[in-house]
SERO-4910 file (N, C-alpha, C, O; in steps of 0.05 Angstrom, whole numbers):
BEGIN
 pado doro    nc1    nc2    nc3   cac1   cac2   cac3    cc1    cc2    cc3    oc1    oc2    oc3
  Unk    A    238  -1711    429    219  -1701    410    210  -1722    390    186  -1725    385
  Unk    A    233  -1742    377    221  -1754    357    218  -1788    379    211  -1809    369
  Unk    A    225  -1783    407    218  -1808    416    255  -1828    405    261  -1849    416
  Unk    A    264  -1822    396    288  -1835    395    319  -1842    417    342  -1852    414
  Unk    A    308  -1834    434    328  -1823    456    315  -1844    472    292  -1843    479
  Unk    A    337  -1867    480    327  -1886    487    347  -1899    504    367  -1905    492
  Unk    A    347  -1904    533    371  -1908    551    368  -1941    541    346  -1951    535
  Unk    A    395  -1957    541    400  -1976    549    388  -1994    579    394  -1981    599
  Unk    A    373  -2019    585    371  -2026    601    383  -2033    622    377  -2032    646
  Unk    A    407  -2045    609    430  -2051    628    446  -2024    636    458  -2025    658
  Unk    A    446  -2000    623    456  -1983    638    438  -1972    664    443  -1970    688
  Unk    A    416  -1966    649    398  -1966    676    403  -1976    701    404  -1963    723
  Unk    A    405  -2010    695    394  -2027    723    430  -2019    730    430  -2018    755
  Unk    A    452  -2014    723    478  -2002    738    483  -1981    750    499  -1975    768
  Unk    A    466  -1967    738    470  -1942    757    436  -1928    771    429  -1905    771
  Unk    A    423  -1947    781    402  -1946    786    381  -1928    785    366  -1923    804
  Unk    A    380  -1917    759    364  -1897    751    334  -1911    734    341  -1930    720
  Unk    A    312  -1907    734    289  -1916    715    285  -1892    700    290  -1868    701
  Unk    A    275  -1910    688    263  -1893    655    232  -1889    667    217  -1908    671
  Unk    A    226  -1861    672    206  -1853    680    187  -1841    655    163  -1837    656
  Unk    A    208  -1837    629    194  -1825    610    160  -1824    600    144  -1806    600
  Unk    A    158  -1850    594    126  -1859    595    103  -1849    617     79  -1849    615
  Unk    A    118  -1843    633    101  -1837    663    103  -1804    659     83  -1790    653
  Unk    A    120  -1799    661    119  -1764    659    114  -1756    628    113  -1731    626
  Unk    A    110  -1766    607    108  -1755    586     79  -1735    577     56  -1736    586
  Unk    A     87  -1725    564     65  -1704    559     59  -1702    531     72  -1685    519
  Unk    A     35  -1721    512     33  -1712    483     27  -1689    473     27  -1687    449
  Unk    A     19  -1666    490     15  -1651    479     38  -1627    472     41  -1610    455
  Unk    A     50  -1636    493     84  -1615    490    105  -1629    472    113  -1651    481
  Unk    A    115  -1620    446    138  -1623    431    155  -1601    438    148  -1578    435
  Unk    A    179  -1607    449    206  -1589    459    219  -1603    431    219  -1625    421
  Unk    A    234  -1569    423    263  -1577    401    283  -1581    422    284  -1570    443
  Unk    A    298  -1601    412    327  -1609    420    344  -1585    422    350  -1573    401
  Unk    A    353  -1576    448    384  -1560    450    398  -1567    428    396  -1591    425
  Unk    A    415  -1555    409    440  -1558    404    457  -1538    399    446  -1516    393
  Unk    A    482  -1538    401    504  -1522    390    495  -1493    376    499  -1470    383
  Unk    A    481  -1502    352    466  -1483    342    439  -1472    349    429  -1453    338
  Unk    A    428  -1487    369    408  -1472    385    406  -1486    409    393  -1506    416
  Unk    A    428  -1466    425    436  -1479    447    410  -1458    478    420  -1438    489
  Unk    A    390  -1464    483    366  -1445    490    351  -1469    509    328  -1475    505
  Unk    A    366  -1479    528    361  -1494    548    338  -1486    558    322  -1504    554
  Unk    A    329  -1465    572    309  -1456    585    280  -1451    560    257  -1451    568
  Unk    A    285  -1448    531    265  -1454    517    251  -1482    503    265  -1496    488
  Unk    A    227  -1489    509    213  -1513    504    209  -1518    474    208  -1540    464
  Unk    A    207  -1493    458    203  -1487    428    222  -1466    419    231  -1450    435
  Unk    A    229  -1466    384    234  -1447    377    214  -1417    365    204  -1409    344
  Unk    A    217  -1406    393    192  -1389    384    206  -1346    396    226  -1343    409
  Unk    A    196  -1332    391    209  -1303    393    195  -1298    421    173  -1288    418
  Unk    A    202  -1302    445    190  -1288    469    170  -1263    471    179  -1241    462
  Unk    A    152  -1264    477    136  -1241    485    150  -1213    496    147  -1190    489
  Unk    A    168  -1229    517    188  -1206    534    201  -1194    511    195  -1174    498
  Unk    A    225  -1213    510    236  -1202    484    229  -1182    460    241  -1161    452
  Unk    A    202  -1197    450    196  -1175    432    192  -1144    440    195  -1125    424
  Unk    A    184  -1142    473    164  -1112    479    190  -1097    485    188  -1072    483
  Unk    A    221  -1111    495    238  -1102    489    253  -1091    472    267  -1071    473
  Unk    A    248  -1110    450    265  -1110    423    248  -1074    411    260  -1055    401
  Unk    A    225  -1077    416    216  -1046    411    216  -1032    416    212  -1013    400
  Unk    A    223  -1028    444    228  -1012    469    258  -1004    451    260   -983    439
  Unk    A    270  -1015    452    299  -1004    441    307   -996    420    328   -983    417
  Unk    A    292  -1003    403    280   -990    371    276   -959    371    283   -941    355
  Unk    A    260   -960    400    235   -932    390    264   -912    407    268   -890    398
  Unk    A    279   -921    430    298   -906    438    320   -901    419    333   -880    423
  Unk    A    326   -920    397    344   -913    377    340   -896    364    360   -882    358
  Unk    A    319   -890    355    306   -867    333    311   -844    353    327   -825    347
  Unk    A    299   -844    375    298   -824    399    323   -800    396    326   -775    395
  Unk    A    339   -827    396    364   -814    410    381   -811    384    405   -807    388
  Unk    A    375   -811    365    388   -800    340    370   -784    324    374   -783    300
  Unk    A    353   -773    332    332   -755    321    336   -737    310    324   -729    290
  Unk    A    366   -720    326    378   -690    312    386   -703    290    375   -688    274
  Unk    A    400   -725    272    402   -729    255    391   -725    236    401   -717    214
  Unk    A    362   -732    242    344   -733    218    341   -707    207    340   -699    184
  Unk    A    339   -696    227    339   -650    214    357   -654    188    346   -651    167
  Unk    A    377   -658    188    395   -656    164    392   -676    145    412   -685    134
  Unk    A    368   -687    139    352   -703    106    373   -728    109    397   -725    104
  Unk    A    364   -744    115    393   -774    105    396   -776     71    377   -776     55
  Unk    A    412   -777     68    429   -770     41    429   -803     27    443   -818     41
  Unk    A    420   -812     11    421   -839     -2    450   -850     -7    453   -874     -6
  Unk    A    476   -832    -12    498   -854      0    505   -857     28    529   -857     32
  Unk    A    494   -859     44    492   -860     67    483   -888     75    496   -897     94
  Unk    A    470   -901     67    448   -919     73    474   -947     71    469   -966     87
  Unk    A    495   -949     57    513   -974     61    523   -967     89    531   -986    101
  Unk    A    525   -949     99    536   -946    134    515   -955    151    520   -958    175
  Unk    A    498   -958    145    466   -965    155    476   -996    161    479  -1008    182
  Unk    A    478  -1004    138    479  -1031    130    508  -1050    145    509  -1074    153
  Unk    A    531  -1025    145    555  -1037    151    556  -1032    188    569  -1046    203
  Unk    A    539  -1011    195    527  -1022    217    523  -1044    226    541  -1059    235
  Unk    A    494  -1050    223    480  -1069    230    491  -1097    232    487  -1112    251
  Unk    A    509  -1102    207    524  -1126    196    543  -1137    222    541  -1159    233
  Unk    A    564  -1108    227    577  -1110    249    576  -1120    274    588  -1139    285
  Unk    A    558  -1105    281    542  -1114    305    533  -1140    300    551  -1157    304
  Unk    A    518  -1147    295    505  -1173    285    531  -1196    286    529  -1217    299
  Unk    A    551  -1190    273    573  -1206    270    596  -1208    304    606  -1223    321
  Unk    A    594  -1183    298    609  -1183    342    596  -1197    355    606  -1211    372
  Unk    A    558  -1195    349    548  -1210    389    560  -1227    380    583  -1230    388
  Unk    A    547  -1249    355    549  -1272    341    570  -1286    348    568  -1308    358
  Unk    A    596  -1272    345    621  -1281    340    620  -1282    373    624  -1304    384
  Unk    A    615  -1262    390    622  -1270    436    612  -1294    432    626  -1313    438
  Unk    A    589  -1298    423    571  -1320    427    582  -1350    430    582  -1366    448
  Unk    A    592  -1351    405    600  -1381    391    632  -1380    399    647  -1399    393
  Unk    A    641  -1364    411    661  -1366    419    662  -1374    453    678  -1386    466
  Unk    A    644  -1366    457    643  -1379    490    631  -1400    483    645  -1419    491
  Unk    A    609  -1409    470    607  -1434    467    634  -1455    468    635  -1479    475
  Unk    A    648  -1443    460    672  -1457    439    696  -1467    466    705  -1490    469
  Unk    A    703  -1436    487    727  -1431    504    706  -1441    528    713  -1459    542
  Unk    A    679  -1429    531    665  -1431    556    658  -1401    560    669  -1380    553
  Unk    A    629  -1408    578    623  -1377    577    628  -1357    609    613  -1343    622
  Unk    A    655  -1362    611    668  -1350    633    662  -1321    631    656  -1311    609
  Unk    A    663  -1304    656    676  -1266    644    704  -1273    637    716  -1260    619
  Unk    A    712  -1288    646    738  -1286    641    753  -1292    598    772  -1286    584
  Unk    A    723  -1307    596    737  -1320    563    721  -1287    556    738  -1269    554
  Unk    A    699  -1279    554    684  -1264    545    692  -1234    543    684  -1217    528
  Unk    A    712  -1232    564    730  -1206    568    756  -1207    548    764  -1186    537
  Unk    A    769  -1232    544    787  -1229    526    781  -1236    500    799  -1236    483
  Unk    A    748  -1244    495    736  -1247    463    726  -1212    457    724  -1203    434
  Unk    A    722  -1201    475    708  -1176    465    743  -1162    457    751  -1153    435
  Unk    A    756  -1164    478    789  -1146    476    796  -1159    449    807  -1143    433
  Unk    A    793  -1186    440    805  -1201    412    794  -1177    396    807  -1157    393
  Unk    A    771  -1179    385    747  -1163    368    755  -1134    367    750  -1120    347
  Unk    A    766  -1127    390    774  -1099    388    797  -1082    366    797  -1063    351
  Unk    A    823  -1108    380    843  -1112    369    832  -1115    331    842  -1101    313
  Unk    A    815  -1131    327    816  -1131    299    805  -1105    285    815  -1097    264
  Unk    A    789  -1096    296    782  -1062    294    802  -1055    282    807  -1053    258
  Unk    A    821  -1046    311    843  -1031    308    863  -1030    287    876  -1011    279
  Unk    A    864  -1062    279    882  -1071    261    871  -1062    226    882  -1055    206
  Unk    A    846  -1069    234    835  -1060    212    834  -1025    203    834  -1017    179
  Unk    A    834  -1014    216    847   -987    219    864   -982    209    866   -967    189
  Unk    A    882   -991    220    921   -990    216    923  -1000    196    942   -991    183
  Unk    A    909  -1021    183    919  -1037    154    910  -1016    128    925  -1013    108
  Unk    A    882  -1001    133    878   -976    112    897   -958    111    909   -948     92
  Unk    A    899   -955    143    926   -934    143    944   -931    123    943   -915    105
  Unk    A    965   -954    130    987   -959    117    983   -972     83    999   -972     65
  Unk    A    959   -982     85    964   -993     53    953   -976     38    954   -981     14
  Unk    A    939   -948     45    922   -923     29    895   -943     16    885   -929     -1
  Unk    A    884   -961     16    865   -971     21    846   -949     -7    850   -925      0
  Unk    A    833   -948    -27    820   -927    -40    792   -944    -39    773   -940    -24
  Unk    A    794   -965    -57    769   -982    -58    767  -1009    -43    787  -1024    -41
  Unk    A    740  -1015    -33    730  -1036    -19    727  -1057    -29    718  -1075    -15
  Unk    A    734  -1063    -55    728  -1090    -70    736  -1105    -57    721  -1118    -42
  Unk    A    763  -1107    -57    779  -1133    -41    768  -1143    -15    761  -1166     -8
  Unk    A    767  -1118     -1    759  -1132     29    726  -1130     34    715  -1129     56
  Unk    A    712  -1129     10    682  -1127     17    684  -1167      6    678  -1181     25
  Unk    A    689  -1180    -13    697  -1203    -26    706  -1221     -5    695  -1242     -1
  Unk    A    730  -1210     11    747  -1232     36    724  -1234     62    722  -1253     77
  Unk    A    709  -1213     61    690  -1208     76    663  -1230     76    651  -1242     93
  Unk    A    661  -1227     52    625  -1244     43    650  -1277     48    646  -1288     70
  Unk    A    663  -1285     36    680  -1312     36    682  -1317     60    669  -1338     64
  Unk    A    696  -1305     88    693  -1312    114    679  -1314    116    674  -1338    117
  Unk    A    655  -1297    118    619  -1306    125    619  -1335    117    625  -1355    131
  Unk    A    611  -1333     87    618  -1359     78    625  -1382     91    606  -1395     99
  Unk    A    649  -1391     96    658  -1402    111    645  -1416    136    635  -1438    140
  Unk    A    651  -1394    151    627  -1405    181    613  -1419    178    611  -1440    190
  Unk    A    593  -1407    149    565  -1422    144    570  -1440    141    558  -1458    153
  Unk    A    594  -1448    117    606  -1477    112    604  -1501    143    592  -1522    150
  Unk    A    626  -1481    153    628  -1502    180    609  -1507    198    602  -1530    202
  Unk    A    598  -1490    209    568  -1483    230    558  -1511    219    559  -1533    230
  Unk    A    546  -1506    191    536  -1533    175    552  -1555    186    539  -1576    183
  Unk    A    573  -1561    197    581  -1588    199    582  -1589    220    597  -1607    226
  Unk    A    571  -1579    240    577  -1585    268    592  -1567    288    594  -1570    313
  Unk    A    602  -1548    272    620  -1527    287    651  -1530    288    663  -1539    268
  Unk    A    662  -1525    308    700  -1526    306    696  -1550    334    685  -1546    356
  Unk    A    710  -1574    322    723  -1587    350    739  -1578    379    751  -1557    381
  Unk    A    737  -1591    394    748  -1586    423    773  -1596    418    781  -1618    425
  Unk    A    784  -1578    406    818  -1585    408    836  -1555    403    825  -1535    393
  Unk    A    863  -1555    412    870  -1531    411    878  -1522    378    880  -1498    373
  Unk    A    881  -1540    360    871  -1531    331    846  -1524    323    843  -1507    305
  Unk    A    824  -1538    336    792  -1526    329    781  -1500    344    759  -1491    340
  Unk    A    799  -1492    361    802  -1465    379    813  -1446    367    807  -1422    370
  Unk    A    832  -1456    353    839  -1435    336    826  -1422    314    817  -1399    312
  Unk    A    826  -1442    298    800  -1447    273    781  -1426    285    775  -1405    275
  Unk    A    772  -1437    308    743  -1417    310    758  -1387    320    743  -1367    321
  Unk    A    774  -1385    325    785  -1353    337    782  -1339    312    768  -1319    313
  Unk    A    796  -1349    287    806  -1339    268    784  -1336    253    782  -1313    245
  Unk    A    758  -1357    240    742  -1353    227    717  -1338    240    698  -1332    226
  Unk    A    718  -1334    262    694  -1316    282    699  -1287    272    684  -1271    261
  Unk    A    727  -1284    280    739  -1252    280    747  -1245    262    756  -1222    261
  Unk    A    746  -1260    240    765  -1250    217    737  -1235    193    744  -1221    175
  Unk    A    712  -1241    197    693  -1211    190    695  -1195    188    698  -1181    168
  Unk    A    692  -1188    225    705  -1160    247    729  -1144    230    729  -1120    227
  Unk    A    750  -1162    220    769  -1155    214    768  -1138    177    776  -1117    167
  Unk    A    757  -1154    169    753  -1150    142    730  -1125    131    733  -1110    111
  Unk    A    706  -1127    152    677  -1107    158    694  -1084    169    685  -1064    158
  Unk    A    719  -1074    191    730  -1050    194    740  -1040    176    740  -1016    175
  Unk    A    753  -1054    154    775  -1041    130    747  -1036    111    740  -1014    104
  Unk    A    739  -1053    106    705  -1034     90    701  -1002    102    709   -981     94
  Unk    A    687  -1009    123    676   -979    139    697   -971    138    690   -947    140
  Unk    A    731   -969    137    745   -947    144    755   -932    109    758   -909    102
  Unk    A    757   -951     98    755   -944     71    735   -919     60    744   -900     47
  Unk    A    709   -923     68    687   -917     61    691   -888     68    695   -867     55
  Unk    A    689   -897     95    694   -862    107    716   -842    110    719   -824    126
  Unk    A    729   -850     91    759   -836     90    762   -827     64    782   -816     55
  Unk    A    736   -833     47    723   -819     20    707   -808     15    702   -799     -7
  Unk    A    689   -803     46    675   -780     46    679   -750     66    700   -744     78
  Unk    A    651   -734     66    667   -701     64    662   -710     99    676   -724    113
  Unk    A    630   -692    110    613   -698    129    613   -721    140    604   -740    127
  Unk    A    625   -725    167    617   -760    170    595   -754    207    594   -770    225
  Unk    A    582   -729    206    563   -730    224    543   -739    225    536   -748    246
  Unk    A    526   -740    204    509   -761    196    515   -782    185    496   -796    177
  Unk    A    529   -788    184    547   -816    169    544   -834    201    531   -853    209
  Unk    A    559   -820    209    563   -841    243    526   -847    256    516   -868    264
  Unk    A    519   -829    254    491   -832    267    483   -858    256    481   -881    266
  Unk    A    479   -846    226    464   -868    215    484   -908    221    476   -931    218
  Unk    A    503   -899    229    521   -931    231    508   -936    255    493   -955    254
  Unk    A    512   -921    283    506   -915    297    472   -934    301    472   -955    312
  Unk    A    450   -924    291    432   -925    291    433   -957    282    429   -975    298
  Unk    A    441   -962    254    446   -994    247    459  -1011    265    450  -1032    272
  Unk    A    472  -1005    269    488  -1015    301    478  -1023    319    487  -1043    329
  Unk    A    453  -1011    331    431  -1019    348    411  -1036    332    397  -1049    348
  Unk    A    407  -1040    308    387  -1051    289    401  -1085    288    389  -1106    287
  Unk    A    426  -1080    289    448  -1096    277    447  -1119    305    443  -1143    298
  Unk    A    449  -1116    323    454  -1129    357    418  -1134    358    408  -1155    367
  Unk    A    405  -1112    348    372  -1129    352    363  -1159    342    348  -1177    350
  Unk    A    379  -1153    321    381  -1181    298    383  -1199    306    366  -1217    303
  Unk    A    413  -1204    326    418  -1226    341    397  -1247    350    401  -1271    350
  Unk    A    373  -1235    357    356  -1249    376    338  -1271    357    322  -1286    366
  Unk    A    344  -1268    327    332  -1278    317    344  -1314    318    333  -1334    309
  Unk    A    366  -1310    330    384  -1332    339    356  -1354    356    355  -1378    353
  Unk    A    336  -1338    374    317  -1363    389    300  -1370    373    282  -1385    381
  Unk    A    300  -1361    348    284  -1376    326    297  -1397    309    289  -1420    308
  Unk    A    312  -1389    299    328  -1395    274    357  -1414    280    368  -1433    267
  Unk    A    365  -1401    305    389  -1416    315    408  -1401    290    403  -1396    266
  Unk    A    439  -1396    310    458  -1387    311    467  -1381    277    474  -1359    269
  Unk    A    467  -1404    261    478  -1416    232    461  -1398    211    467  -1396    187
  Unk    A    443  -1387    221    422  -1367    205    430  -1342    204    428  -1326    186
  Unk    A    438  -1341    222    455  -1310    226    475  -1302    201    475  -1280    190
  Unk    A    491  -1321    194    503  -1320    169    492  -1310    151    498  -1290    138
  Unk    A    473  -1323    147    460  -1313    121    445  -1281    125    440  -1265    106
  Unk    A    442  -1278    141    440  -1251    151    451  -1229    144    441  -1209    133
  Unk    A    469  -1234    150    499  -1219    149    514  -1219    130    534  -1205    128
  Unk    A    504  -1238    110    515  -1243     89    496  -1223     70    507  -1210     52
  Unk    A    467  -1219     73    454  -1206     60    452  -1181     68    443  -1165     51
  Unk    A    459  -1173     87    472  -1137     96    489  -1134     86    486  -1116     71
  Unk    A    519  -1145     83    534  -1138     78    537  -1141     41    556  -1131     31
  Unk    A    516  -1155     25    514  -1150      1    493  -1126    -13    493  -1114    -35
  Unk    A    474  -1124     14    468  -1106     -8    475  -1075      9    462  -1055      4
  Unk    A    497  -1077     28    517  -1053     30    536  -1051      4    542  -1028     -3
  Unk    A    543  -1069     -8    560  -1076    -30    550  -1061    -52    560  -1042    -63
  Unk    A    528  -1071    -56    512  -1060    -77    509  -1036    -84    514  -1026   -105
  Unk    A    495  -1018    -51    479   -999    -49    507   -974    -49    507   -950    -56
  Unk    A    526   -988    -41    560   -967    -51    567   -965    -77    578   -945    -87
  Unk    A    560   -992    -91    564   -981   -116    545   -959   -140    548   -949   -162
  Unk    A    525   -960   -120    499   -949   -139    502   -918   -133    503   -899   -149
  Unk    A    505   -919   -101    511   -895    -95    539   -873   -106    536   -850   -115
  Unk    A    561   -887   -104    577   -875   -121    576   -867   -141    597   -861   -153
  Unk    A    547   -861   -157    544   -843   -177    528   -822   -165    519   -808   -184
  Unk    A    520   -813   -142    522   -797   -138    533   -777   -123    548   -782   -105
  Unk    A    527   -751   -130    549   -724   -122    558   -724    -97    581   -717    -94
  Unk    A    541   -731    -70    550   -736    -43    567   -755    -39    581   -758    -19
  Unk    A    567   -771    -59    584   -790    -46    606   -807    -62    611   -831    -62
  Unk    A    625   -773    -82    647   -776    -94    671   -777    -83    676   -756    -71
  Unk    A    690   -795    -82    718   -794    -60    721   -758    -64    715   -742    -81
  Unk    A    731   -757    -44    746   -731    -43    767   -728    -54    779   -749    -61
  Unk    A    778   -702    -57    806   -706    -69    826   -702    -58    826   -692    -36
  Unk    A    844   -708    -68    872   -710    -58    880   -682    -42    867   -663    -52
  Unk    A    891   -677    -29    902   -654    -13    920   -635    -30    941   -645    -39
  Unk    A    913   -610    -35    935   -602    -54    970   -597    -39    969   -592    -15
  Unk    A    993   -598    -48   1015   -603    -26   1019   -568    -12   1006   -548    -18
  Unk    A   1033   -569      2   1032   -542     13   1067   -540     20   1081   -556     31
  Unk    A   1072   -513      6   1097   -511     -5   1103   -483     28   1097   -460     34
  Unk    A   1118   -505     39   1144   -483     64   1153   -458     48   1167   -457     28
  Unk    A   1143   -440     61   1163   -411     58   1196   -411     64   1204   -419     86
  Unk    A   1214   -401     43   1236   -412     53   1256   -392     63   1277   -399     72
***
């Protein structure tokens, strides 16, 4: 692209290859450079596909479709951070398969035990509300935006090295969102009444959330952060605003229930 990419002569005349560049060159075509962060070999530019897009709508208009009975029952304004903690999610799972096969290789085989990793942090994230009674999201909405953070930090430098310490690094700072974004959403919803429209609407962000991804053939991979960083703040936000209203007051405590003796 900028013409800097320039073989040595003597390597050339050793391994008997010419520099044809001058001969095949084309001024009218500028290709962005592959990299790490926009790793899109088969694209010449960073630009949003035609295909892509008639898809990206195509699956839009089936999301609404197929959550439609929802809408009969009015969406409720504290509702709208599940929207958000949707979308985030998703967005953060492809993100995180992504840069992780970059990282291991993009086998079924790495890709089957990055999705099973991701799961596991779910789960854990589950079990950690469980047991710690979990009431408010502060803490892990904060560890949450800081991991994001992070990435962005590193992404910015080049990514995680090819070593089995920079494998790790990236295991732990990929997944550890996943991990932190389940104890949010399980928090959340273990303080409200109705969670049938609650799920739809995650549900629906969820699909909004994985559309996002694609913004990756524009922007490249490192953008996504900031993405995600801005769903998941103004999920932050839009919970605290909401918590003044009547739908969306914790519930209360269980009254105890006394054995007949």
């Amino acid at each position: 692209r900028d013409n800097d990419l320039v073989l040595p002569a003597q390597l050339l005349q050793e391994t008997g290859f010419h520099e044809v560049t001058s001969f095949l060159a084309d001024p009218a075509l500028k290709a962005d450079v592959s990299t790490d962060d926009w790793p899109f070999f088969y694209m010449p530019r960073r630009i949003y596909p035609l295909s892509y897009l008639m898809m990206v709508g195509m699956m839009l208009v089936l999301s609404f479709l197929m959550t439609a009975s929802f809408f009969a029952e009015r969406p409720q304004f504290s509702q709208v951070p599940f929207f958000l903690l949707g979308a985030g999610f998703m967005l953060v799972e492809t993100k995180g398969i992504t840069e992780l096969g970059l990282t291991f290789g993009n086998s079924w085989q790495v890709i089957g035990v990055v999705i099973a990793g991701i799961l596991v942090m779910a789960f854990l994230a589950n079990w950690v509300v469980q047991r710690l009674r979990i009431q408010r999201p502060l803490v892990p909405y904060l560890l949450l935006l800081a991991s994001l953070s992070l990435g962005w930090l590193i992404a910015g430098r080049g990514g995680f090295p090819s070593t089995p310490l920079g494998r790790m690094e990236a295991t732990i700072v990929l997944t550890s969102p996943v991990f932190f974004s389940g104890i949010v959403f399980s928090t959340l919803l273990g303080s409200r009444g109705r969670i049938a429209g609650i799920m739809a609407v995650n549900l629906l962000g969820a699909m909004c959330g994985g559309l996002l991804e694609y913004n990756s053939m524009y922007f490249g991979f490192r953008a996504l952060y900031v993405i995600a960083i801005v769903l998941y703040s103004l999920a932050f936000v839009w919970d605290a605003v909401a918590l003044r209203t009547p739908e969306a007051q914790p519930l209360p405590a269980p009254a105890p229930v006394e054995l007949p003796r």
